[in-house]
Structure formats: C-alpha cells, structure tokens
ROMIMI-937214 format. One record per residue (C-alpha): x, y, z; residue in three letters. Coordinates in steps of 0.02 Angstrom, whole numbers, padded with zeros to 5 digits, always signed. Layout:
BEGIN
XYZALA...
***
This chain:
BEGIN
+01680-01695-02956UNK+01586-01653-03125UNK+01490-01481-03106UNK+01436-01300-03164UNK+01450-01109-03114UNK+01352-00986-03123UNK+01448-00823-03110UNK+01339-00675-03056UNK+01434-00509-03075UNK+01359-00402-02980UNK+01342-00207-02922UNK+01469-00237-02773UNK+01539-00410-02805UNK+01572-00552-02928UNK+01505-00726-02841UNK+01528-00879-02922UNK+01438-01031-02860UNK+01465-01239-02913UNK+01324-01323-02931UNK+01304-01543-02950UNK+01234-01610-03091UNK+01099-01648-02985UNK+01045-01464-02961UNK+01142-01456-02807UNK+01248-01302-02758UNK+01385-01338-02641UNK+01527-01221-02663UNK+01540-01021-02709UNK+01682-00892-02700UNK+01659-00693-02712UNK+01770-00565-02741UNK+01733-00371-02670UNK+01758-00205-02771UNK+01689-00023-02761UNK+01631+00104-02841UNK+01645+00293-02865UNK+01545+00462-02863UNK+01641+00588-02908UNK+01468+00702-02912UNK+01318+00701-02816UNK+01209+00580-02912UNK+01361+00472-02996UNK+01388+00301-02954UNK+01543+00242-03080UNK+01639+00074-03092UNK+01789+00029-03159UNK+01761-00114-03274UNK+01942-00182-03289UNK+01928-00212-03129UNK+01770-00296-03117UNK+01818-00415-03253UNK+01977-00450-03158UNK+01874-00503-03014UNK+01770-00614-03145UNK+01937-00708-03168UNK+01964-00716-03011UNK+01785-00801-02955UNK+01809-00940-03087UNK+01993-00957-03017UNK+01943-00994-02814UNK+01814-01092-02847UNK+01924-01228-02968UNK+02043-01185-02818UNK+01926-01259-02678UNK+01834-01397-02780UNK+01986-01456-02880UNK+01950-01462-03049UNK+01872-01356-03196UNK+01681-01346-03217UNK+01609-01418-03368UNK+01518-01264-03431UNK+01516-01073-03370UNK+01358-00972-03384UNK+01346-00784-03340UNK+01211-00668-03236UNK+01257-00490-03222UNK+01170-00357-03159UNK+01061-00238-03260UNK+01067-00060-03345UNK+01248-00035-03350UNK+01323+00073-03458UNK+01501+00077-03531UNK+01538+00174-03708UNK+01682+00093-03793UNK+01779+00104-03941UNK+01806-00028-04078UNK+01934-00131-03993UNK+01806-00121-03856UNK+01919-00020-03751UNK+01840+00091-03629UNK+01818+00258-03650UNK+01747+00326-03487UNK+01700+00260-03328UNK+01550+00125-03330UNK+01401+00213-03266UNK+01288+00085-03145UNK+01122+00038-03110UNK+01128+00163-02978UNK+01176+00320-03065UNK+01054+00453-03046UNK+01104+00599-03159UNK+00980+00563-03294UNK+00828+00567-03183UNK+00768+00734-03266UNK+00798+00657-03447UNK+00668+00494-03377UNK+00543+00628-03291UNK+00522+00706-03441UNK+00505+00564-03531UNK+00362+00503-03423UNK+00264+00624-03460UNK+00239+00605-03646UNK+00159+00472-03774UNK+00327+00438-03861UNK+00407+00378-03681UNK+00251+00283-03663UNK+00257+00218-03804UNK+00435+00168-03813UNK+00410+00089-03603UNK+00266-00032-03690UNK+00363-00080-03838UNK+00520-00129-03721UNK+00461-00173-03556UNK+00589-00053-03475UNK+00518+00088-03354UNK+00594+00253-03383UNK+00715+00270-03267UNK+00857+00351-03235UNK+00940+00161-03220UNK+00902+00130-03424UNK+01042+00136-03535UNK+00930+00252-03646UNK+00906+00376-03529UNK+01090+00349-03483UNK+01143+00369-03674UNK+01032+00525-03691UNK+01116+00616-03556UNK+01296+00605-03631UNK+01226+00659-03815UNK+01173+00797-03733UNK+01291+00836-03587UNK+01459+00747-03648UNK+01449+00777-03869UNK+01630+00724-03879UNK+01626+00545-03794UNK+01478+00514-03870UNK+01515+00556-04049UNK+01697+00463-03989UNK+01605+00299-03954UNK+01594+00148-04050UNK+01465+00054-03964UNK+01377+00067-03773UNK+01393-00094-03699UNK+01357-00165-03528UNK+01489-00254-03423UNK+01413-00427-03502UNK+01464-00366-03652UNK+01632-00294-03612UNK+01674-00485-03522UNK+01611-00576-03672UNK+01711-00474-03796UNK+01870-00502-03678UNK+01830-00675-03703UNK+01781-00685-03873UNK+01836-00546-03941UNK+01657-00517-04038UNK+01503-00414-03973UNK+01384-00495-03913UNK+01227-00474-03802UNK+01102-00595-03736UNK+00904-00537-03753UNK+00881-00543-03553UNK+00998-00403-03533UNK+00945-00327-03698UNK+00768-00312-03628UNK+00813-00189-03491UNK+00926-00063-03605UNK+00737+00029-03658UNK+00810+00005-03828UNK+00763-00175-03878UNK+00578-00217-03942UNK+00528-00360-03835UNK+00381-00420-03937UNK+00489-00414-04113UNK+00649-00465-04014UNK+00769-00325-04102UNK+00817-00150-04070UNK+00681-00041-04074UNK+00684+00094-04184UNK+00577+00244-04083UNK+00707+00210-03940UNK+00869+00201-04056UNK+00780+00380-04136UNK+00786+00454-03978UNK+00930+00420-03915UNK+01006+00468-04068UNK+01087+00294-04132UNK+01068+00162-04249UNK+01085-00034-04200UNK+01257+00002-04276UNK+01328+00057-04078UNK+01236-00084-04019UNK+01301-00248-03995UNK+01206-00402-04094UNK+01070-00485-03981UNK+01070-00683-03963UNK+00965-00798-03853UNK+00990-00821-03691UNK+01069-01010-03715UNK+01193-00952-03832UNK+01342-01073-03814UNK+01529-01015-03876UNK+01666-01113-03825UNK+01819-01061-03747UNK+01994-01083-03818UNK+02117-00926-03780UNK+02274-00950-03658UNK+02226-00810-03535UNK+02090-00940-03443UNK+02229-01076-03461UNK+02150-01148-03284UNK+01993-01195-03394UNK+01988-01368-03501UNK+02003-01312-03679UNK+01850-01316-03759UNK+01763-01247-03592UNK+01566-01193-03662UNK+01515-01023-03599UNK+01328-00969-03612UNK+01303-00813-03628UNK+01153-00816-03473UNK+01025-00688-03420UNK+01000-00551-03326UNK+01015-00550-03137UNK+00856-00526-03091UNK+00784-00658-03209UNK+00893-00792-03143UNK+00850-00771-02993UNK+00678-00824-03028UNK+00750-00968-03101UNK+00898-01004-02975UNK+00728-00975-02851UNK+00626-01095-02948UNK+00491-00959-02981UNK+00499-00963-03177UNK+00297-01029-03204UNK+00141-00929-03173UNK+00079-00910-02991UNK+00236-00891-02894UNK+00333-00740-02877UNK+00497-00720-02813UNK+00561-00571-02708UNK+00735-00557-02668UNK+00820-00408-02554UNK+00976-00380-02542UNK+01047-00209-02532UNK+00893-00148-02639UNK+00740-00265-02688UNK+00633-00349-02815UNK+00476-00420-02830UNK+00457-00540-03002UNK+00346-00656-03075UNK+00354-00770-03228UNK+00223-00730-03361UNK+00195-00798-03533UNK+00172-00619-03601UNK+00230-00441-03556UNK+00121-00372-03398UNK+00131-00197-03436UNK+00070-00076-03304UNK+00077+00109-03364UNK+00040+00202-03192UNK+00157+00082-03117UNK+00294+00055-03246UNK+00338-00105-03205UNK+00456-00200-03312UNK+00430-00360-03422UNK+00624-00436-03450UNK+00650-00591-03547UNK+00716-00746-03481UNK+00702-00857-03648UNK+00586-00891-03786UNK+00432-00949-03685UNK+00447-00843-03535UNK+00447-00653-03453UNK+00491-00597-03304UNK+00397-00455-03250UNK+00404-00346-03087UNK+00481-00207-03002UNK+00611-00140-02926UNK+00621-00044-02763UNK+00788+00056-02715UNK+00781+00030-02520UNK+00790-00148-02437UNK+00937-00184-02338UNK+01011-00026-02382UNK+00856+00041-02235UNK+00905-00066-02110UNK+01068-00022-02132UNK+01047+00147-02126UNK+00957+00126-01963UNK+01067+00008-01875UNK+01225+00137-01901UNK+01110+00270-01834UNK+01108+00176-01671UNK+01279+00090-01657UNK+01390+00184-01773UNK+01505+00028-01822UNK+01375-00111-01825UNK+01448-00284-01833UNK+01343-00451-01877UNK+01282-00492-01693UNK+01208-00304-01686UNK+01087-00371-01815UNK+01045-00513-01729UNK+01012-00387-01573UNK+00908-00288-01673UNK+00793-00424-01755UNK+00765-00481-01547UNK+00725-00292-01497UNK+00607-00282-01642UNK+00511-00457-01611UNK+00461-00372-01447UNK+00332-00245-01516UNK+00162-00300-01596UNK+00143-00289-01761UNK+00112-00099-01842UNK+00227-00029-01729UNK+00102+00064-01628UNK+00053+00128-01764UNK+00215+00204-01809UNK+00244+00189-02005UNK+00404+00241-02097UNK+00430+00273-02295UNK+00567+00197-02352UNK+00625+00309-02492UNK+00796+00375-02407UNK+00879+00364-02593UNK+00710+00406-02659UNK+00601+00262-02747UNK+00561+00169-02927UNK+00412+00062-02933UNK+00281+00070-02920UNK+00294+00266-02885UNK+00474+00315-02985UNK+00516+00447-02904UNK+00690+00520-02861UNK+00639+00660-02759UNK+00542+00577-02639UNK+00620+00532-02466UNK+00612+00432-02305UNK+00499+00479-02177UNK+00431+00416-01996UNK+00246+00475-01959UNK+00138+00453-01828UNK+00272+00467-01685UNK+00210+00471-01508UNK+00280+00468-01340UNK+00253+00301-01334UNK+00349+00241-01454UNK+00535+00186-01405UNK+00678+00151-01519UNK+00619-00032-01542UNK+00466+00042-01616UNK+00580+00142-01748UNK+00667-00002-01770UNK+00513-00122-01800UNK+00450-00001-01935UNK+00585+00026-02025UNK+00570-00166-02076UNK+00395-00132-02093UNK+00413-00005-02226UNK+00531-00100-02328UNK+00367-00266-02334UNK+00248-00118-02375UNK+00353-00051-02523UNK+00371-00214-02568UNK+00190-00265-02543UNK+00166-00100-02658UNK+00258-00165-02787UNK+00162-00332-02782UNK-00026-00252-02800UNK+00042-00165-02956UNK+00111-00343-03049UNK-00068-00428-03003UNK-00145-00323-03073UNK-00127-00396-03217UNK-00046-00564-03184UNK-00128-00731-03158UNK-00156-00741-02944UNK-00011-00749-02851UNK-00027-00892-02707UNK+00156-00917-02659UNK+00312-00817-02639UNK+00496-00891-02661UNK+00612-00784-02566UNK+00805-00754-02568UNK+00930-00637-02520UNK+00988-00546-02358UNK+00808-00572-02291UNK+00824-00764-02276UNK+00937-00742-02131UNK+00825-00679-02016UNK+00638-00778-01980UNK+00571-00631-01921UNK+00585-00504-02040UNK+00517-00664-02174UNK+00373-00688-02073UNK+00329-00498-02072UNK+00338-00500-02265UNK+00222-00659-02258UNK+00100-00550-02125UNK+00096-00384-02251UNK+00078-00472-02404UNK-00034-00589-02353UNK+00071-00751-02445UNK+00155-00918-02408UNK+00321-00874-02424UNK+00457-01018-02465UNK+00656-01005-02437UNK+00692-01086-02572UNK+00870-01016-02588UNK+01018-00899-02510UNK+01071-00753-02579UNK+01153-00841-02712UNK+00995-00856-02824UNK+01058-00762-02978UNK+01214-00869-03002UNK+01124-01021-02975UNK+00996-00964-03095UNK+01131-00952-03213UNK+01203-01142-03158UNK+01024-01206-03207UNK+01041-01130-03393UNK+01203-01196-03412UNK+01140-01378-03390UNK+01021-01354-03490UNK+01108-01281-03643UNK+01248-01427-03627UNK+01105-01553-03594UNK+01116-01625-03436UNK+00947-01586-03402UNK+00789-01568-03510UNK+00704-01463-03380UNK+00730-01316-03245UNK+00713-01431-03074UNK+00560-01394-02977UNK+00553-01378-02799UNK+00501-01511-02661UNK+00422-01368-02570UNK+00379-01499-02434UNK+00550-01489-02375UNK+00581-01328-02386UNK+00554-01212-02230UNK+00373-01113-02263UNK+00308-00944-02171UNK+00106-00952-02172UNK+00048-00773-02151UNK-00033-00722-01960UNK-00232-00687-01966UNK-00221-00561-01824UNK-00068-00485-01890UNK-00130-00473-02070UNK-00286-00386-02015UNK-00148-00236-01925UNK-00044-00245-02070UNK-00213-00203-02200UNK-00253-00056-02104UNK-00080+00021-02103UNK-00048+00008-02292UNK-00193+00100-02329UNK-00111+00237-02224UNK+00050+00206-02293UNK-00005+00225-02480UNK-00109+00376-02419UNK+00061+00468-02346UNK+00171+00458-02514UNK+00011+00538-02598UNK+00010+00669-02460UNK+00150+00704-02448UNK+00236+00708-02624UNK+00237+00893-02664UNK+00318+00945-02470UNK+00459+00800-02533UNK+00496+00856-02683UNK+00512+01040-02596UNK+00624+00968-02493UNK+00735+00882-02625UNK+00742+01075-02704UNK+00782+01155-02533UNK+00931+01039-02512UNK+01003+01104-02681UNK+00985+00935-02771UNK
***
C-alpha cells in the first residue's frame, strides 16, 4: 500500500500515523516516555531517548502496514529547549514546554515596552514556555552551560541533525522560540539582544516544506532516497490535520492541556491577552492560545474520587455528570490547578470551586469541573475574535472527542457548531497532509465533507445558563487574583 506519516513527537509520546494517498489515515503506532523534575517547577526530558522512540514510531508502523512510506514529515511540540554543543551533543537535560522556572524572568518582562515590543514582533507571549525566557534564565542562573553551548535547539532540531547531520529549523517552530521576527521571517534582533546571543547559537530557519532526502544506514528499514519534510509545529498541524487552516473556523483540541487556534492571513496580536500568531507556511498564521488545564482537570478530579481510575470510571463519570442541568447549580470552578496562560498568564493563580451549597452533590463538582475547562476555553476564544474575522464553526480533536457530552457542553458555552473532524491524532496527520503536498500528490490541503461528519449545534436554553455564569466566572479570577497569588507565596513557591 503506497502512503505517508506524519510523526508527531510529542510532550509524553511519539505517535506516528499512515495516511492513503487519498487523505485517509488508517494506521498509527506510539511509543510512551517520561519526564523528570528534579525541582519544584522543572519538567526535563531526556532527548536520546525521545529520538529513540522517534525510530521506533517509524519502525511499528512499516511493521503493521508492511512496507516503507513514501515520504516522512515531522510535528513536534513547541518551546523546547535543549543547549548543545557543536557535534550537537547534549549538554544538559532538555527543558519542556512545561517548565516553569523562568516565570519571574516572563513577569517581568510583561511589564515593560521592550517585552512588548519583542511579543508583537514574534507572535510569542511571554511565557515561561519560550525558549527566550528559557535561555535568559540559564545566562543568568547557569553562566557555565551557557557560555559552554554551541547552539539551543529544540528536539526538532536535535532529530533533524541526527538525521542530517546539519542544523536546521523550520519557521513554524521558529515562530514560538520569541526569538524569530515573524513579519521579516529571521531572527529578531531585540530578542537575540536580550537574551544575550547572536543568530550564530541559532540554528538556520527554512520553510515549512523543506524536503531533504534520506540516505544514512541507521534508518536501513526506509527505501533509500526516503524525502523527509521538515513539518510544523504541533499546534499548527493540527489545524491542518483538523482541516481548520482558512478564515472562519477555529480548531480547539484538548488533550492533557488545550488550545484554541484559528487560521489568519496576518498576525492577530492581542496585547492584554498575549495570544500567539505561529506560522504554518507562507500564506497562513495560526493564531490562538494556550490554556494549561484540560484533561489534566478531569483527571485531577477523577483520582480525587477513585484513587486508581481506569477507562470505564470515565465513562461513569461523564453519566453522573449528564444528570445535573447545565451551570451546575450554579456551582463554578477555576481551572487553574497548575496555574494559567492565556488569556490571563498567570502562574500563581490556582483552582478554585465557588458558590458551594448544600445542595450541591459530588456530581455537581464533577459537572463543573468540565464546565470550567469550556469557560477557559471560551475565554481564550473572546480574546482571538477580537480581532479575527467571525468565527461560525469549531473543528475539534483530542481527548474531548471521546465523550458527546463534554463536546456538546463546549458547543453550549461557546455558543458554536462544533465538528469532529478528527481523533487525537490531528498533529501527525497535519503533518501527513504537508508531506503530500511537498512530494506532490496533492495540489491542495483536502477540505472537509462536513455533511458527513458528526456536528454538535449549541442548546438555546443551555446557552442562555452558560452566558450568565461566564460573566461570573471572568468576574472571580479578577476577584480573586491578589488572595491567589498570596496563596502561591504562603505555600513557599
């Protein structure tokens, strides 16, 4: 069978899916790894191993299907960190999206007209998660590695130069290092001045259809000759892989976190927000915003009440939950339990239930902890339409797919059509789509027959709850941000 893969590495996992020269995905493989914290506030990777898992994604899925894909194109997740030297050999731990120990460097940052400044020349919200924030904090924390490093490279990078043996970086994935001017489309030089480098420890940027083909021994399962594109970023593919790459329809995937993205033909910068504008290619941004707590929420909850929850628990819970109305009695819940980016980006904030009652029963708990995850992303949303054309549909993927109730009360907050256009495998079928494209098998990203795809209409009556509540809800972080952040301080963070 003649196909493509799309290899996503991601935070927790490397999945790589096939997908039919007719746009068709029909087999995947994904191999597990971890992570490490070795401090409060660290969240480390080994990236050895991640790229042995890489290997080993390509490998089962030629296992299962039988033969070698025709091209491989890459999606990996975003903001990673690794400093290197010149044989690209690592010379600490790679530091994740997740890593919160520059979070004072990005506050600070936030507050003046040069961080300004540098978010609306980049499109990358000051964050702990940037790689300039990230690079700041070992100049001035760690002198020795960084003086010690060649160049900072994500794990993209570090798999490409395994492969190639060249550095190399796509613009996607250059667009959310805060270092890359996204309007000029080269390293910018305010961000490269304050982090206290020169494009020199940067790897050279190429488009996001860059094609090098493959011809070492250590792949020897691969035809020789195999093309590779270099891809995009996770979250830009899976727009594509979601088929929500034109104006008008956003795509929100949750997984363990969440997103909310929409294609634009121009950055959609929104300063109180700070949300992001990441390129996918030459005619098209992706802009959006991140949230820290989707499924990670739900989990959280679900070991509260069974401590070792297995899959039919969830499917228990979703049933408890579809027996209370809408708004929960009006019970709400903040979401941030590992504190919050967009639209508020803030890392001292925390997860809170208000409005309890005697009346309310763990189901309620229950109903509004899925409620707060729609409102934060619903928060999110307001803040990209803002400035966006008007959003009248929403492609979905990711853990949220699985369950029709928890789409529908994302349909009922934000007051969309949502569309399953996809499982959680978006991002690596995002990636499939560029790679027939960039060998030509196709002269266009496929569009969707959204009649045959199953739809979620939003509920009047339950839309009309749902408007009330997020006025409350946005009203609480206001409230309540000072008592949070003397909370974060009390518990020696």
């Amino acid at each position: 069978m003649k196909y493509v893969l799309g290899v996503d590495v991601g935070t927790g996992s490397v999945k790589a899916v096939a997908v039919n020269l007719q746009c068709q995905s029909f087999e995947d493989h994904q191999v597990y790894y971890p992570f490490n914290s070795p401090k409060p506030g660290y969240h480390e990777q080994d990236p050895e191993q991640i790229r042995a898992a890489f290997i080993a994604s390509i490998k089962g899925i030629i296992e299962k299907v039988g033969n070698p894909p025709l091209a491989i194109s890459l999606s990996s997740a975003m903001h990673s960190l690794i400093p290197v030297d010149e044989h690209c050999q690592p010379l600490a731990p790679m530091i994740t999206w997740a890593d919160s120990r520059s979070a004072e460097i990005a506050k600070s940052l936030r507050a003046t007209q040069k961080g300004l400044s540098i978010y609306k020349a980049t499109g990358t919200p000051l964050h702990a998660m940037s790689p300039l924030c990230k690079i700041i904090w070992i100049r001035e924390n760690d002198p020795e590695l960084f003086n010690s490093t060649y160049k900072f490279i994500s794990i993209k990078e570090y798999i490409w130069h395994k492969l190639f043996n060249e550095f190399k970086l796509d613009q996607s994935n250059a667009s959310c290092t805060g270092l890359f001017n996204i309007d000029q489309l080269k390293w910018h030089n305010e961000a490269l001045e304050l982090a206290g480098i020169t494009d020199r420890s940067l790897s050279n940027v190429v488009a996001t259809d860059h094609v090098k083909k493959y011809n070492e021994q250590e792949l020897n399962f691969l035809t020789p000759n195999t093309p590779f594109i270099i891809g995009a970023s996770d979250g830009c593919l899976a727009n594509l892989g979601s088929m929500a790459d034109k104006p008008g329809i956003a795509a929100i995937t949750i997984g363990t976190s969440g997103a909310v993205r929409v294609a634009s033909s121009k950055p959609l910068p929104n300063e109180s927000s700070m949300t992001f504008s990441y390129i996918l290619n030459k005619e098209t941004y992706i802009c959006g915003g991140p949230i820290n707590n989707g499924g990670i929420a739900l989990q959280w909850w679900l070991k509260n009440i069974k401590p070792e929850p297995a899959d039919g628990d969830y499917e228990q819970l979703f049933q408890q939950i579809a027996g209370v109305p809408a708004g929960s009695n009006s019970l709400l819940f903040l979401p941030y339990l590992t504190g919050e980016r967009a639209p508020i980006w803030d890392s001292e904030s925390c997860g809170t239930f208000f409005g309890v009652k005697l009346q309310h029963t763990q189901a309620h708990f229950s109903r509004a902890v899925l409620e707060g995850i729609c409102y934060a992303l619903k928060d999110v949303l307001d803040a990209v339409q803002q400035n966006s054309v008007p959003i009248t549909q929403i492609n979905v993927s990711g853990g949220i797919v699985r369950s029709d109730l928890w789409v529908q009360t994302l349909a009922d907050i934000t007051g969309k059509k949502l569309v399953i256009v996809q499982s959680d495998d978006a991002s690596a079928i995002g990636a499939a789509f560029m790679a027939l494209k960039s060998i030509g098998i196709i002269s266009e990203y496929p569009t969707s027959n959204f009649g045959r795809l199953k739809t979620f209409e939003p509920e009047p009556a339950n839309v009309a709850v749902y408007a009330q509540s997020f006025v409350i809800y946005k009203q609480l972080y206001a409230n309540l941000k000072e008592t949070m952040h003397k909370v974060y301080e009390m518990n020696g963070n």
